[in-house]
DSSP file (Angstrom, degrees, kcal/mol; ACC not computed):
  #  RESIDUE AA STRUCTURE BP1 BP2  ACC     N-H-->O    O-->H-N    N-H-->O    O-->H-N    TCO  KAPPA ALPHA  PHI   PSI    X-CA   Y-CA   Z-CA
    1    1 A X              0   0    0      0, 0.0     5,-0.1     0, 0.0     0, 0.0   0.000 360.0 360.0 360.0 116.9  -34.3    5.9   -4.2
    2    2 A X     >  -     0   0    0      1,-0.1     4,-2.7     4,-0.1     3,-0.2  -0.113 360.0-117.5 -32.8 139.1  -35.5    2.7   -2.5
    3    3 A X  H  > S+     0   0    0      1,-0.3     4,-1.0     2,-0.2    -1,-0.1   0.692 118.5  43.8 -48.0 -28.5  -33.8    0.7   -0.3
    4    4 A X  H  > S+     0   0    0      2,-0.2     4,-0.9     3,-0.1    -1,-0.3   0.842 118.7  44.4 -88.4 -30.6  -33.9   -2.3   -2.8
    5    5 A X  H >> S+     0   0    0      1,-0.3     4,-1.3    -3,-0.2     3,-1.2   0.936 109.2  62.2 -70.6 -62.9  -33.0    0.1   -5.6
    6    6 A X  H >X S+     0   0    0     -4,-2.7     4,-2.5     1,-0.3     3,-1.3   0.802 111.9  33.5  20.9 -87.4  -30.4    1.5   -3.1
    7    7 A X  H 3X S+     0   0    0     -4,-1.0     4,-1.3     1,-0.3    -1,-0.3   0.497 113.5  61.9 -99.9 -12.2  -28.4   -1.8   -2.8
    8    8 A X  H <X S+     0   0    0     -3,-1.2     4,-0.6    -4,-0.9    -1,-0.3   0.814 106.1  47.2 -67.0 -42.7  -29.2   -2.8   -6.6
    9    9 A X  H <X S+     0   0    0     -3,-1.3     4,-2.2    -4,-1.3     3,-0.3   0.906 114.6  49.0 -76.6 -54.7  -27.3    0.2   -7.7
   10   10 A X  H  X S+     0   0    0     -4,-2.5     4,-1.0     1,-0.3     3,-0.5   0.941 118.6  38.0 -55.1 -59.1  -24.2   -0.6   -5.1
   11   11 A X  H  X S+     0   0    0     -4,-1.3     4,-1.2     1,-0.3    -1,-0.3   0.632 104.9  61.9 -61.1 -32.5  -23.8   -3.7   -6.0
   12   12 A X  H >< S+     0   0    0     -4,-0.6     3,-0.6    -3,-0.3     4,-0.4   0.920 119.4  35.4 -87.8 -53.3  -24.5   -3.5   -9.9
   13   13 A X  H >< S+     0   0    0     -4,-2.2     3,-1.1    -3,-0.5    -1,-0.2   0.861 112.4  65.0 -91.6 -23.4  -21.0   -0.9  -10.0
   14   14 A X  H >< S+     0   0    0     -4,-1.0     3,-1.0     1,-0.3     6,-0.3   0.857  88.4  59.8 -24.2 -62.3  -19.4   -2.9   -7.3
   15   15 A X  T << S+     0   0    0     -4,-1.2    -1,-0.3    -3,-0.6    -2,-0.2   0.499 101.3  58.8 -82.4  -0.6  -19.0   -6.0   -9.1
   16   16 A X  T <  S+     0   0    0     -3,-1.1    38,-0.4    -4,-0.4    -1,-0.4  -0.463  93.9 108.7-122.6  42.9  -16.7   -3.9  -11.9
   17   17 A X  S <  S-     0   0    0     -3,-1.0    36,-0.2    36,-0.1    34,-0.1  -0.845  81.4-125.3-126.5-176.2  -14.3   -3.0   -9.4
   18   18 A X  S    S+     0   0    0     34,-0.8    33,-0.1    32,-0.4    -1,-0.1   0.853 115.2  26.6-104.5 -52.7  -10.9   -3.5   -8.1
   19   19 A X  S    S-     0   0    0     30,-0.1    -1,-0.2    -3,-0.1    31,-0.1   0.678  83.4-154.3 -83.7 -29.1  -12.1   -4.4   -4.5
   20   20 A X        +     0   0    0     -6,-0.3     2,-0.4     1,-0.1    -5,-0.1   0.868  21.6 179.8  57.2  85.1  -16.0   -5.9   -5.1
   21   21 A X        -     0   0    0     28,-0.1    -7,-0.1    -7,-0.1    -1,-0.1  -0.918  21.5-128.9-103.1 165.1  -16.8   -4.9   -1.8
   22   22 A X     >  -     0   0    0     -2,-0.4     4,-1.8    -8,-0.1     3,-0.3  -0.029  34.9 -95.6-106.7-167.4  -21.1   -6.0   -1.3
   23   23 A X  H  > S+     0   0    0      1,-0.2     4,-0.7     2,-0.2   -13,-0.1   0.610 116.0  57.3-118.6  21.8  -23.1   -3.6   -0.1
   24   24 A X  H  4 S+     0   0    0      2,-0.2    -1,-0.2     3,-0.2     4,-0.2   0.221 107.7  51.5 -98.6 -14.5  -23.2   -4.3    3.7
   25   25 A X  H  > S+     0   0    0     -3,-0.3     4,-2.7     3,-0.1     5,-0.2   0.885 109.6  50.5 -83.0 -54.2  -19.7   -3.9    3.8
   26   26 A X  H  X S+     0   0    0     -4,-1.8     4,-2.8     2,-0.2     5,-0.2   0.880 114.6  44.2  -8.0 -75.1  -20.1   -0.4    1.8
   27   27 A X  H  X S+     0   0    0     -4,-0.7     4,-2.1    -5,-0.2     5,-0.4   0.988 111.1  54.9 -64.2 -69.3  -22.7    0.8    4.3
   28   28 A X  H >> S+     0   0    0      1,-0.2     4,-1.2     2,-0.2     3,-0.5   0.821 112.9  43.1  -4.4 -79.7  -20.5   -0.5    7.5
   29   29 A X  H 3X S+     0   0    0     -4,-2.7     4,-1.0     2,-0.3     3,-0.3   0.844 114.1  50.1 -60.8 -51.2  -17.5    1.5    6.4
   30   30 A X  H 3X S+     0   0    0     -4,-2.8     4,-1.1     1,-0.2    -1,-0.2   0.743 112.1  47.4 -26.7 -45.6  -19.5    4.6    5.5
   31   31 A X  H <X S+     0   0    0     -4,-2.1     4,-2.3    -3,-0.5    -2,-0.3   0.804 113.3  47.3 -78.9 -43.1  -21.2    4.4    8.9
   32   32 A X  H  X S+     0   0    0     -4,-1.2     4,-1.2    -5,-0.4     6,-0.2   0.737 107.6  56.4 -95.6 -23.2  -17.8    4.0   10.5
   33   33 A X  H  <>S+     0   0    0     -4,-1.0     5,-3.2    -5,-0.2    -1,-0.2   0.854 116.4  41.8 -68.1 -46.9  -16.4    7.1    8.3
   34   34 A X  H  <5S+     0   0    0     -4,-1.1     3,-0.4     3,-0.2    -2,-0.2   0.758 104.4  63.3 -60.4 -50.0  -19.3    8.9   10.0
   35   35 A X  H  <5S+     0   0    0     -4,-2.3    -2,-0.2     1,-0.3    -3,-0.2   0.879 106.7  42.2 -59.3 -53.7  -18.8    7.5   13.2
   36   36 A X  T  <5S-     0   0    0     -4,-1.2    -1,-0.3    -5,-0.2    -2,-0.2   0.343 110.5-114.3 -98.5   9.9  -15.5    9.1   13.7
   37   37 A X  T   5S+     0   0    0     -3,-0.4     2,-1.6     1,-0.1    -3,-0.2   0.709  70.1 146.8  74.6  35.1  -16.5   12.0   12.4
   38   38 A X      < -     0   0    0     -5,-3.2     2,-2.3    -6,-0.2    -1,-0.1  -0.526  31.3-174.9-101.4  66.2  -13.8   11.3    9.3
   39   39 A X        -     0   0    0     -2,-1.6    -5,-0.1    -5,-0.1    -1,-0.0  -0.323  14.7-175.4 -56.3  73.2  -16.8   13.4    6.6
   40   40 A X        -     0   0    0     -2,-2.3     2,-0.4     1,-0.1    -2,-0.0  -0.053  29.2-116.1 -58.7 150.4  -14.9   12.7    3.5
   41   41 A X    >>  -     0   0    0      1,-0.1     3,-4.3     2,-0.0     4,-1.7  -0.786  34.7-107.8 -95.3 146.0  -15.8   13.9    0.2
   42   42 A X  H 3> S+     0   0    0     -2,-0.4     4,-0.7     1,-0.3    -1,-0.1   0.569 111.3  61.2 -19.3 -46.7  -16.7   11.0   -2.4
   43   43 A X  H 34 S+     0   0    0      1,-0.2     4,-0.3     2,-0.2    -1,-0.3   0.438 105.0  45.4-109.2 -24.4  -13.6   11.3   -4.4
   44   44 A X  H <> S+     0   0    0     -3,-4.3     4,-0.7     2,-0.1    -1,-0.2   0.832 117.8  36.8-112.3 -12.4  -11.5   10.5   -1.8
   45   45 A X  H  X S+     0   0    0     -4,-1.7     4,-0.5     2,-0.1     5,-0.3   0.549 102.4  81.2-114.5  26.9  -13.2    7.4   -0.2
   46   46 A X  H >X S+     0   0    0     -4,-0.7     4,-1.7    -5,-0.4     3,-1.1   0.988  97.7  35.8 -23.2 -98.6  -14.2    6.3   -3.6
   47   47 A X  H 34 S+     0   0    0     -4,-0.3     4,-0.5     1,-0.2    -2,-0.1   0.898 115.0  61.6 -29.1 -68.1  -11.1    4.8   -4.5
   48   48 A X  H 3< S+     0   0    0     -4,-0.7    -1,-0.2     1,-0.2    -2,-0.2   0.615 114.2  29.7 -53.4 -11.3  -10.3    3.5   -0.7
   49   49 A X  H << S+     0   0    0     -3,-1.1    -1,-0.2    -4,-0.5    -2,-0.2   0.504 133.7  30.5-141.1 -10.5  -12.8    1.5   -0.2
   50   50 A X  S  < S-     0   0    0     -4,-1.7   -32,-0.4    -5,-0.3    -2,-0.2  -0.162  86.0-154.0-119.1  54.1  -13.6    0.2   -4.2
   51   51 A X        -     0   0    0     -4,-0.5    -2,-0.2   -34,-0.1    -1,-0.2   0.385  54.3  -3.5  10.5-137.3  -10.0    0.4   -5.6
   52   52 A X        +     0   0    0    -35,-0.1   -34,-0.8     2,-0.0     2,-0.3  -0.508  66.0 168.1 -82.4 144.9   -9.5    0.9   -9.4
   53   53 A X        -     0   0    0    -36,-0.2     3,-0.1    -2,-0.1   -36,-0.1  -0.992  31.0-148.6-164.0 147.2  -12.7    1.0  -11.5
   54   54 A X  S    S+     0   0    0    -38,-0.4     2,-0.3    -2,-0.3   -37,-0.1   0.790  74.1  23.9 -90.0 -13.9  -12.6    2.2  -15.2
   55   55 A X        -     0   0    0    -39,-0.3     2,-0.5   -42,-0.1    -1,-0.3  -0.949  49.1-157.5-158.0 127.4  -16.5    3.7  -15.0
   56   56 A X        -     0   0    0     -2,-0.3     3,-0.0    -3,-0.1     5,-0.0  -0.950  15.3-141.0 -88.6  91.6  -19.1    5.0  -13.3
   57   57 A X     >  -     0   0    0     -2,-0.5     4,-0.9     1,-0.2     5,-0.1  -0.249  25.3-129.3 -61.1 162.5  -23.0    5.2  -14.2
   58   58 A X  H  > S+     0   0    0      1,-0.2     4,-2.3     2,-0.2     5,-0.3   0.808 111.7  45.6-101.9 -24.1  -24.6    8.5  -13.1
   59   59 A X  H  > S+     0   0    0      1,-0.2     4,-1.1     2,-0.2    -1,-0.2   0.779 106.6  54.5 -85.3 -11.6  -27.2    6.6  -11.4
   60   60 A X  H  > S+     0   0    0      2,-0.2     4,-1.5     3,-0.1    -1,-0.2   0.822 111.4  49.3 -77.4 -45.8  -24.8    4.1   -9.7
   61   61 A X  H >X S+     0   0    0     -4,-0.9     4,-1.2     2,-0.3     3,-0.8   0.952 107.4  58.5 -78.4 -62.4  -22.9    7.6   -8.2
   62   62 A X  H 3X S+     0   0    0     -4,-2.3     4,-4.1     1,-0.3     5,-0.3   0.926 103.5  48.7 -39.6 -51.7  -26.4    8.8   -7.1
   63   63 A X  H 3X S+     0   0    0     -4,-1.1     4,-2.7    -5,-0.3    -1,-0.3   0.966 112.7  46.2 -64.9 -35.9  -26.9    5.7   -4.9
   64   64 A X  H <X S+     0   0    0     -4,-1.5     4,-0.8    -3,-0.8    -1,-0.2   0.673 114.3  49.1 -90.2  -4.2  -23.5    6.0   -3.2
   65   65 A X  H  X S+     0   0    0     -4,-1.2     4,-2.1    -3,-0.2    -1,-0.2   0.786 110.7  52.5 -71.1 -42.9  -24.2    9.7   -2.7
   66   66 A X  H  X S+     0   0    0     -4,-4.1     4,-1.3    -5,-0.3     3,-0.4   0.986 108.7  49.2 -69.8 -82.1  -27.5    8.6   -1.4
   67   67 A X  H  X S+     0   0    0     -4,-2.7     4,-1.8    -5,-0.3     5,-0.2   0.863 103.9  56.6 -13.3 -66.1  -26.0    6.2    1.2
   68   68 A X  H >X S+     0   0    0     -4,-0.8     4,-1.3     1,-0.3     3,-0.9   0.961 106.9  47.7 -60.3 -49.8  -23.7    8.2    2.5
   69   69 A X  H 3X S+     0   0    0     -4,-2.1     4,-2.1    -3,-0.4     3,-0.3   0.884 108.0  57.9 -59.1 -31.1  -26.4   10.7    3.4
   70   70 A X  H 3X S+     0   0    0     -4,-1.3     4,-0.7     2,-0.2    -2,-0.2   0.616 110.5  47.1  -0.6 -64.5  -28.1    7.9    4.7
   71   71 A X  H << S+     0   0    0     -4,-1.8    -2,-0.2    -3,-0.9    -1,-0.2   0.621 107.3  51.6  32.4-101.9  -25.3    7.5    6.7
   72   72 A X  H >< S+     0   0    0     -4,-1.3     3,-1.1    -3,-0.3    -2,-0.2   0.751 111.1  43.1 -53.3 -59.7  -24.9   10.5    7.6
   73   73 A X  H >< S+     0   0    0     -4,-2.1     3,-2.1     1,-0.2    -2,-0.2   0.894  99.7  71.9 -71.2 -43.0  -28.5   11.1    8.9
   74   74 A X  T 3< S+     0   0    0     -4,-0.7    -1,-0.2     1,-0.3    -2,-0.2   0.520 114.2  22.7 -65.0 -27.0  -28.6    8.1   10.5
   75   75 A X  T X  S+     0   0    0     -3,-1.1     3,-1.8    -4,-0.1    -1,-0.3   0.206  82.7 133.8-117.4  41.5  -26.2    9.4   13.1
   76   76 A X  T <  S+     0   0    0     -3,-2.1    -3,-0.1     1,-0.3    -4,-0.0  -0.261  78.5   5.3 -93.8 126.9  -26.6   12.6   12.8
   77   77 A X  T 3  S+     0   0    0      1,-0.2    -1,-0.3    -2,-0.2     2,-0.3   0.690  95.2 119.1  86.6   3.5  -26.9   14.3   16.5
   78   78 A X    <   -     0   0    0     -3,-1.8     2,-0.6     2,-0.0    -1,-0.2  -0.829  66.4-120.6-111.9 156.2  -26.1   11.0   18.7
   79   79 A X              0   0    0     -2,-0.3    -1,-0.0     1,-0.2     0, 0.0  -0.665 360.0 360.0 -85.9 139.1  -23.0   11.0   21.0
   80   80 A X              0   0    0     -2,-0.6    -1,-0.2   -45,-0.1    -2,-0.0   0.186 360.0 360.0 -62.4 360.0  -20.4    8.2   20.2
């Protein structure tokens, strides 16, 4: 997925949630989830970090899957 696509996707399911968080904050908190080595599975910082949300698109779920590996790789192997 493209970066623009990427941030289309977050945003687009964002904006139907409890928290709206944008999609710099998303990536931030992900990174920082990462950071402290707290790997979470989707389903539990799902909820924490967009509150209640009645629905999900499968391609909206893809992007946030795809972030987080993003993420993931992005510090994958550097010391903290």
């Amino acid at each position: 997925m493209t970066p623009s696509a990427l941030r289309k996707a977050v945003n687009a399911f964002s904006q139907y949630t409890q928290h709206q968080p944008d999609y710099y904050f998303v990536e931030g908190y992900l990174i920082g989830k990462v950071a402290i080595n707290d790997i979470a599975e989707i389903h539990e910082w799902l909820p924490e970090l967009f509150g209640d949300y009645t629905a999900i698109y499968r391609a909206q779920l893809e992007a946030l899957m795809d972030l987080h590996e993003q993420c993931v790789s992005s510090l994958d192997g550097k010391n903290l």
